[in-house]
Structure formats: C-alpha cells, structure tokens
C-alpha positions in Angstrom: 0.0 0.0 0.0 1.7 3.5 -0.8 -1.2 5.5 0.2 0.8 6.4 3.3 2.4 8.8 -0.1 1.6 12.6 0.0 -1.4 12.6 -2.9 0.1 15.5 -4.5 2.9 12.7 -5.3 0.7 9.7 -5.6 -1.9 11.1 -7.9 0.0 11.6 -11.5 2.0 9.0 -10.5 -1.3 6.8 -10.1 -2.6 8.5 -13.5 -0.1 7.9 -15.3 0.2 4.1 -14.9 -3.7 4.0 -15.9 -2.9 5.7 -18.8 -0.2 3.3 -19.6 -2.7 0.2 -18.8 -5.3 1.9 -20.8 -2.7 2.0 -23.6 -1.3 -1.1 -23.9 -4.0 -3.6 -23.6 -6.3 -1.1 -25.9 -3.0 -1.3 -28.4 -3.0 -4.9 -28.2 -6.8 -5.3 -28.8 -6.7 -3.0 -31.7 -4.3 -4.8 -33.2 -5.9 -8.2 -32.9 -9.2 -6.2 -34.4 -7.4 -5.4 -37.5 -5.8 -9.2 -37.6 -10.0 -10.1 -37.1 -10.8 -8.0 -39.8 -8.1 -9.3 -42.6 -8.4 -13.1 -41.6 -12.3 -13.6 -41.0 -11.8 -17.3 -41.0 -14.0 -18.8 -38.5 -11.9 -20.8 -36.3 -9.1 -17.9 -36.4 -11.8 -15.4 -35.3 -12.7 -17.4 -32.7 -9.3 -17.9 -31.3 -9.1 -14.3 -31.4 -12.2 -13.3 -29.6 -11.4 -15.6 -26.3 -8.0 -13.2 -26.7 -9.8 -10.4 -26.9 -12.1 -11.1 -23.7 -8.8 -12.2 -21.8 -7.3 -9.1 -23.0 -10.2 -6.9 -21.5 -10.5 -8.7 -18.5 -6.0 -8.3 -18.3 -7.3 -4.3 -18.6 -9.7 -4.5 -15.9 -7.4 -6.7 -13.2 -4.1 -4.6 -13.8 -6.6 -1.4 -13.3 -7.9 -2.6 -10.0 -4.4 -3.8 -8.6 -3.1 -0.2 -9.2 -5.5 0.9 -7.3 -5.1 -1.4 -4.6 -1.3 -0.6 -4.3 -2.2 3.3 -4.2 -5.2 3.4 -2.1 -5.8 1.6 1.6 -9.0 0.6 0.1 -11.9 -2.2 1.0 -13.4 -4.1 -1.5 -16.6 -5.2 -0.7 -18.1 -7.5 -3.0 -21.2 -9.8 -2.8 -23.2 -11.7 -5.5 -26.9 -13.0 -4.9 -26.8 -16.0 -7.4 -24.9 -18.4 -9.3 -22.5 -16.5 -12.1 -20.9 -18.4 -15.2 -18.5 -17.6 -18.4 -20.8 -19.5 -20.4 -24.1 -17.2 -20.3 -25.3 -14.1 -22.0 -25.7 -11.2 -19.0 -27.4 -8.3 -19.3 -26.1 -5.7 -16.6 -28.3 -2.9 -15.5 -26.1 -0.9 -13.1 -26.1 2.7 -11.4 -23.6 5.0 -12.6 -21.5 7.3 -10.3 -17.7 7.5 -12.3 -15.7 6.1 -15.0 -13.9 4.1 -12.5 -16.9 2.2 -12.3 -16.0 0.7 -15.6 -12.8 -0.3 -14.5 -14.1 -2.4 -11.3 -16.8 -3.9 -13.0 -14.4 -5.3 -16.1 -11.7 -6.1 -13.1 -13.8 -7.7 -10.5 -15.9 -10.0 -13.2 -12.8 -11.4 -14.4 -13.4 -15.1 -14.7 -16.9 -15.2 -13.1 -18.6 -14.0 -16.9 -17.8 -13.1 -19.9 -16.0 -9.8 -20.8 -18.7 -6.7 -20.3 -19.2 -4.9 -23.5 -21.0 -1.2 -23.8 -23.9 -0.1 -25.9 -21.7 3.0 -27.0 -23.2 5.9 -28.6 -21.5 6.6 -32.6 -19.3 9.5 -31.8 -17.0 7.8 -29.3 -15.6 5.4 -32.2 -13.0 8.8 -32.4 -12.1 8.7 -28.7 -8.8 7.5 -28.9 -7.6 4.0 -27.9 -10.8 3.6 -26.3 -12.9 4.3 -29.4 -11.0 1.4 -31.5 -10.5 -0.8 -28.9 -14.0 -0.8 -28.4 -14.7 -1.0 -32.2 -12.2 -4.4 -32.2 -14.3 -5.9 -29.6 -17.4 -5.4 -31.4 -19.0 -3.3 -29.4 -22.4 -1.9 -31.0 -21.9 2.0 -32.1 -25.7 2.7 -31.8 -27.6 5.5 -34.0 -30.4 6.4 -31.6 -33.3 8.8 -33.6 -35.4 11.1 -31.6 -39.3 10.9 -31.4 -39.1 14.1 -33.5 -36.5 13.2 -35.6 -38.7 10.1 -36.7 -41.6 12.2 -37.1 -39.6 14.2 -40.0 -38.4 11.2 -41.1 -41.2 8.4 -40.8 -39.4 5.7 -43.2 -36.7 5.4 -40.4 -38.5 4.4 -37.7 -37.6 1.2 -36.2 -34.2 1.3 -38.0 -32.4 1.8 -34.8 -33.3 -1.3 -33.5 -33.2 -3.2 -36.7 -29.3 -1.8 -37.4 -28.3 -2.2 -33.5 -29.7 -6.0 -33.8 -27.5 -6.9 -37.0 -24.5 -5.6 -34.5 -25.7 -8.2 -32.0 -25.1 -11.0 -34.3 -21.8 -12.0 -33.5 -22.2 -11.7 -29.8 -24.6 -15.5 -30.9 -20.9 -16.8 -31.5 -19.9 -16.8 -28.0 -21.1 -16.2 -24.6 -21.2 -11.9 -23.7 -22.2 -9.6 -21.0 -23.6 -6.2 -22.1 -23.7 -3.1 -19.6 -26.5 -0.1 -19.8 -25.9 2.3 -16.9 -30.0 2.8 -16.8 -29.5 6.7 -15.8 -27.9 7.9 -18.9 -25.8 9.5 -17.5 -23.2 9.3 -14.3 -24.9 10.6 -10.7 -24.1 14.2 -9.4 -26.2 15.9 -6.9 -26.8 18.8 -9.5 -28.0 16.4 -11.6 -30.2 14.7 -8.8 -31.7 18.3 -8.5 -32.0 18.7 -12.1 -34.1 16.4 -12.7 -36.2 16.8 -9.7 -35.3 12.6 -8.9 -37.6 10.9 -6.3 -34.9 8.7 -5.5 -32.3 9.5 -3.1 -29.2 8.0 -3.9 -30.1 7.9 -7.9 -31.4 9.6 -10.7 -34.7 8.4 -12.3 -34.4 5.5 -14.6 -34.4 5.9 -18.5 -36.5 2.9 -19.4 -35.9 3.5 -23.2 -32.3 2.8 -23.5 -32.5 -1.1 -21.5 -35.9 -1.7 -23.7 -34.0 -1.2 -26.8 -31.3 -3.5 -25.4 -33.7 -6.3 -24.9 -35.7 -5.5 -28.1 -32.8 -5.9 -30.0 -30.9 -9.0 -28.3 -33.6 -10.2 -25.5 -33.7 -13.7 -26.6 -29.9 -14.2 -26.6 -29.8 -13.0 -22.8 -29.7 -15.6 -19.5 -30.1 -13.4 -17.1 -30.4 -9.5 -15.9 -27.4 -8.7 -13.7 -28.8 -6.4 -11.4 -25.4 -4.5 -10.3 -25.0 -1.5 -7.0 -22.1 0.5 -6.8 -21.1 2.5 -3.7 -18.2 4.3 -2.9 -19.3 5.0 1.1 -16.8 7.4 2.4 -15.6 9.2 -1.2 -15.4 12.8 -1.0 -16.3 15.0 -4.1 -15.5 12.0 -7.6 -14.6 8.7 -6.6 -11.6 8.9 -9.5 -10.5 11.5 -8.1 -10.5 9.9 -4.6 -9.1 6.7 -6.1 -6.0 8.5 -8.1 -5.2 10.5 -5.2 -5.3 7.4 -3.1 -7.8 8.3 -0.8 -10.5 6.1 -1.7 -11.6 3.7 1.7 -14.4 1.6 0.6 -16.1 0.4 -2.4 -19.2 -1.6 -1.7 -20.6 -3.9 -5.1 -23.9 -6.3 -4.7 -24.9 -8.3 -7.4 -28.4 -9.8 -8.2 -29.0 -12.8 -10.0 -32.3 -12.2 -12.0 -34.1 -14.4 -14.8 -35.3 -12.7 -17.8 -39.2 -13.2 -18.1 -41.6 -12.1 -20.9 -42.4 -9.3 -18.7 -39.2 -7.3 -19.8 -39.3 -8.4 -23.8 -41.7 -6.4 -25.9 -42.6 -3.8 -27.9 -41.6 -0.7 -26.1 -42.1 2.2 -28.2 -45.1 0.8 -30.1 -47.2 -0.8 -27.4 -48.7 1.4 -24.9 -49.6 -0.9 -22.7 -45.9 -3.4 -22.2 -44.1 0.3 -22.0 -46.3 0.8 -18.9 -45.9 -2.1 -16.8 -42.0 -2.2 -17.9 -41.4 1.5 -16.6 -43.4 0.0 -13.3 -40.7 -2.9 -13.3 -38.1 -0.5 -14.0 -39.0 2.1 -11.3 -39.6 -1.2 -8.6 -36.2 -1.9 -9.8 -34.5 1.1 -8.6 -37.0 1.7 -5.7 -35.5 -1.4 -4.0 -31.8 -0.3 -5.7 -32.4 2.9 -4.2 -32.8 1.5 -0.5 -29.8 -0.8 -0.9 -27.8 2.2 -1.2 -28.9 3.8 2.0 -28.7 0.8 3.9 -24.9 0.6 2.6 -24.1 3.8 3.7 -25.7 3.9 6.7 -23.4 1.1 7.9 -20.8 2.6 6.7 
C-alpha cells in the first residue's frame, strides 16, 4: 500500500500508470481487431475473440491492482446467485464514475464473460478507447429522436433493426452487455435537475434497456442487477481513487431471470411500456434502498 504517499505525489504518479494500462492492452486489442478484420476465417476469429475477452479482463485486473497498491482501500463485494462464463448477462447498473467501468471489467474477471458497452456513434473517435471498443465489437448505436422520426417516418424502427444486426456476432460466444439505466453518471446537481424521487439515484431511462432487450432479449440468461457504492468518497470517486484516498467500495450483485415481462414492444405498445417502466422504477425503488442501507453502515 503506498497510500501512506503525499497525494500531490501519488496522484499523476497513479494516472499515469492508468494511462499506460489503458494503452497497452487497448493497443494490443486493436491490433488483434485489424488481424480479425483481414483473416475472417471462423476458427481464427474465434481464437481471437477468447484473446480479446482475456485481453479486456488483463485491462480490468491490472486497473484494480493499481489501485489497490495506491489506495488503503476495501473491497466489498457480494453476489446474490450463481455467475458463469458460459451465459449471456445483461447488466443494468447505477452509474457514479468512470472508475466504475474499470471495477466492474476487473472484478468479473473469470466469473462471466467480458462486459461490452452499448456506446453511442461518436466515441468510435475517442482515442484508444474508441478502436478498442470497435475491435471488440461493441455496438456503435444510431439512436433517432421521437421528433426526428416524425420528420423522417421511413426510419422508424431502424435503430433497432441496425443495433440487432451488430448483435449478431455476440450469438458466437457467450457476452455480458452493460447499460448504466441513468444515462448518464450521478451528481447531486444532476439529482436536483431532474427533480429525482430517489435519493441515492437519478430516475431510470426505461428507453435505453428496452431497446437493449428489443434488439438481443432472446440471446440474454439473465439481468445482472449491479449497485455500486463508494461509502466514504469525498467529491468524484476517481479523483479519490487517483489520489489514493478512496476507503471503501461496496458492489452487490443480483441474479435475476429474464421473463416475458421485460421483452416487448416498447415504443409501439402502450400498454408493455407501462408495466416495464413500473418494473423498472420497482427496480430502482429497491436499488435505491440498498444504497442507504450501505451507507448507513458505513
């Protein structure tokens, strides 16, 4: 542990050995991608893919050791349920940092498959992180607005239909897709923004995971049903974590079935899209009161 380290030391210190574990297993992906991409021979693809998923999960394990070995830190980690590398997961998680990312690739490692992102089109250009996610097939999506379908009517449903033909190669071998329900990464502004009625989250966008399961339900085992809680951070968890002041990280994992309940037409069918927001919202009702229990002990 080297948290005992002044932070103003520790932090780019700590930063920049993410960076360089960012770098070289995002360098080594992309260039198995572009290998992928001239050889598409079955058997050599698949070869390639299990690299590419130990590859991801190398990313996520070398990023949680460096923050072990900077930061005095506690993992707590529990899983309600039985977890295998041979089933299709969707994860529906809260979102609080970009760090989250990193514990959730590093802490899964040989329990399921490598997590994969729904990412929106733009970040193909981030760099390293834009191709790497592009080599692991990772679907880009095109989302189109209620309004922008209403000037355009002969694109509705295209979204789906494009976002689905993405999905096909994740039929190949067993994946794990992440949607951070929220949108978007907590902030007490945020919270206030958008008036939530929950107190540790902000209200659940039922769109986004309905087009998940509209386009690849029947491929999915289960719903991982995922809390993250960083109890004593002060201001960002990143910034908490790189400065190697982070204590505590609490992670509880729900094993859920997929029913017909959560597989329908969302944004056609009046009456599924109500009882899945109902789901949805009981969802993070009970998510909600997990996190206040967690912190209270803490």
């Amino acid at each position: 542990m080297l948290s005992f380290i002044p932070w103003v030391v520790i932090f780019p210190i700590h930063l920049a050995l993410q960076l360089i574990n960012l770098v070289l297993w995002s360098s080594l992906i992309i260039v198995l991608g572009i290998l992928k991409l001239i050889l598409p021979i079955a058997v050599i693809t698949k070869l390639i893919n299990q690299l590419l998923n130990c590859f991801t999960h190398a990313f996520g394990i070398g990023s949680v050791r460096l923050i072990k070995c900077f930061n005095s830190v506690e993992l707590d980690y529990q899983i309600d349920g039985k977890l295998s590398q041979t089933n299709w997961y969707l994860i529906i998680s809260n979102h609080l940092s970009w760090l989250d990312i990193n514990l959730l690739i590093g802490l899964t490692a040989g329990k399921i498959p490598a997590p994969k992102f729904f990412l929106k089109k733009e970040l193909i250009w981030l760099p390293f992180v834009g191709l790497g996610a592009w080599a692991l097939d990772m679907p880009f999506m095109q989302r189109y607005s209620r309004q922008f379908i209403e000037r355009n009517p002969h694109l509705k449903g295209k979204d789906i239909e494009t976002t689905k033909k993405s999905c096909e190669k994740f039929r190949q071998s067993p994946t794990s897709v992440i949607n951070f329900v929220e949108g978007n990464r907590y902030t007490p502004e945020k919270h206030k923004q958008r008036a939530s009625k929950y107190v540790n989250l902000l209200p659940p966008k039922a769109g986004g995971i309905a087009f998940t399961l509209a386009a690849m339900g029947e491929l999915f085992t289960n719903i991982l049903d995922i809390t993250i809680v960083y109890p004593n951070a002060q201001g960002s968890p990143a910034l908490s974590m790189l400065a190697g002041k982070l204590k505590k990280v609490s992670i509880r994992i729900k094993v859920k079935p997929i029913s017909q309940q959560v597989i329908g037409d969302y944004f056609n069918d009046p009456e599924f899209k109500q009882n899945f927001q109902l789901w949805l919202n009981q969802v993070w009702s009970e998510k909600d009161q997990l996190i206040t229990d967690i912190k209270e002990k803490n």
